[in-house]
Structure formats: structure tokens, C-alpha cells
C-alpha positions as CSV (number, residue, x, y, z in Angstrom):
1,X,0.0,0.0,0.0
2,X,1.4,3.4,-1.3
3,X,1.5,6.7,1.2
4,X,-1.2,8.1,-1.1
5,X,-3.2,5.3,-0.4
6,X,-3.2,5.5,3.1
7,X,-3.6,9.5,3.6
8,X,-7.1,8.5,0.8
9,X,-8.2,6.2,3.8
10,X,-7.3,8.2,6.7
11,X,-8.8,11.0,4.3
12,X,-12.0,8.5,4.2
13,X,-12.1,8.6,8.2
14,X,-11.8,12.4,8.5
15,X,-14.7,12.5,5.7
16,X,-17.2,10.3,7.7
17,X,-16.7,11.6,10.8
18,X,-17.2,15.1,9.0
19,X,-20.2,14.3,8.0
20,X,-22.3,13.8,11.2
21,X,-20.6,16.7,13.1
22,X,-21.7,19.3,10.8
23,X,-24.8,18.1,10.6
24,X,-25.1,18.5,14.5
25,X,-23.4,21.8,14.5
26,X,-25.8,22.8,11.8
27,X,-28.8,21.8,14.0
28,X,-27.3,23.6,17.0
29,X,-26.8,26.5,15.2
30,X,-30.8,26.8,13.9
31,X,-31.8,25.7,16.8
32,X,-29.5,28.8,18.2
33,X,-31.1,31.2,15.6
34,X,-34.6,30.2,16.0
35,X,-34.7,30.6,19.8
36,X,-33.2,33.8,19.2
37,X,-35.6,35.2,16.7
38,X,-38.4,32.9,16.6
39,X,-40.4,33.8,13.5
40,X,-41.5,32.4,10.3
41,X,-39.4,33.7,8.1
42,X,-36.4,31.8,10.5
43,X,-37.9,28.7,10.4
44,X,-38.1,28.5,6.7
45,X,-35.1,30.1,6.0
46,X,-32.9,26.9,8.6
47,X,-35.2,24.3,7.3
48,X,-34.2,25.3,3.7
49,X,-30.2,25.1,5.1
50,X,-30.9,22.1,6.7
51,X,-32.6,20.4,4.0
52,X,-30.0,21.5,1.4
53,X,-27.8,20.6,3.5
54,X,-28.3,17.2,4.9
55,X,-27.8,15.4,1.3
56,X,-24.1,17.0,1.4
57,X,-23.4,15.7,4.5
58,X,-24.5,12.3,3.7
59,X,-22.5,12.1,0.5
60,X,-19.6,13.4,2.5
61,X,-20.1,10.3,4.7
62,X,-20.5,8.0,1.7
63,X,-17.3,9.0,-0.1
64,X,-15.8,8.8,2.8
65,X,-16.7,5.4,3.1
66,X,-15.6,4.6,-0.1
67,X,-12.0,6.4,0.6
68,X,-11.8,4.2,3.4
69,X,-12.9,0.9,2.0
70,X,-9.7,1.7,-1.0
71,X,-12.3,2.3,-4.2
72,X,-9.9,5.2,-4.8
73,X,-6.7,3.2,-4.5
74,X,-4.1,3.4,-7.1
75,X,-2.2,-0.5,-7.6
76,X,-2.5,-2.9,-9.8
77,X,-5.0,-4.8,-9.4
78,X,-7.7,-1.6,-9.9
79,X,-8.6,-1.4,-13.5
């Protein structure tokens, strides 16, 4: 296994563990925001960034679990 191999895995860990954290820190955040000023046009606007966001998290997670698993490896026996 080649040094760029391994950082693409460790790369993979630090991607899926990405993931989840900013989705928690997002929620924090609106939640933060909404108690602050609770109004309508808050709740739509964090539910819009929350929404939009939650699908880049999770493909964060999922090419991170690809890095990790070696999909991305460069050898020989990839084609």
C-alpha cells in the first residue's frame, strides 16, 4: 500500500466523521437562531439550510466510506 493510499483512507475517516458533526453543528446553530428570533421567516429560511444541507453531509459520509474501504486506491490490481 502506497503513502497516497493511506492518507485516501485516513482522508475517508476524517470525511465520515465530517459528515455527522456538521450536521449536528448545523442543527445547533438553527436551533440557536430560532430561539433567538423565533419567526416564520427563520424557520423557513434553517429548514431550507438544513434540508439542502443534509444530502451534502451524507454524500460526504458515503465517499468517505468509499475512501476508506480503497475504491480510490491506485495498484494494480484496480482497473
Amino acid at each position: 500500500m502506497t503513502i497516497f493510499n493511506r492518507l485516501r483512507r485516513i482522508a475517508g475517516l476524517i470525511w465520515i466523521l465530517l459528515g455527522p458533526l456538521a450536521i449536528i453543528y448545523l442543527i445547533k446553530t438553527a436551533a440557536g437562531e430560532i430561539a433567538k428570533k423565533p419567526g416564520v421567516e427563520t424557520w423557513i429560511q434553517w429548514a431550507v439550510f438544513i434540508g439542502i444541507f443534509i444530502p451534502i453531509a451524507a454524500g460526504m459520509i458515503i465517499f468517505g466510506y468509499y475512501a476508506l474501504s480503497g475504491e480510490y486506491d491506485n495498484g494494480e490490481n484496480n482497473s
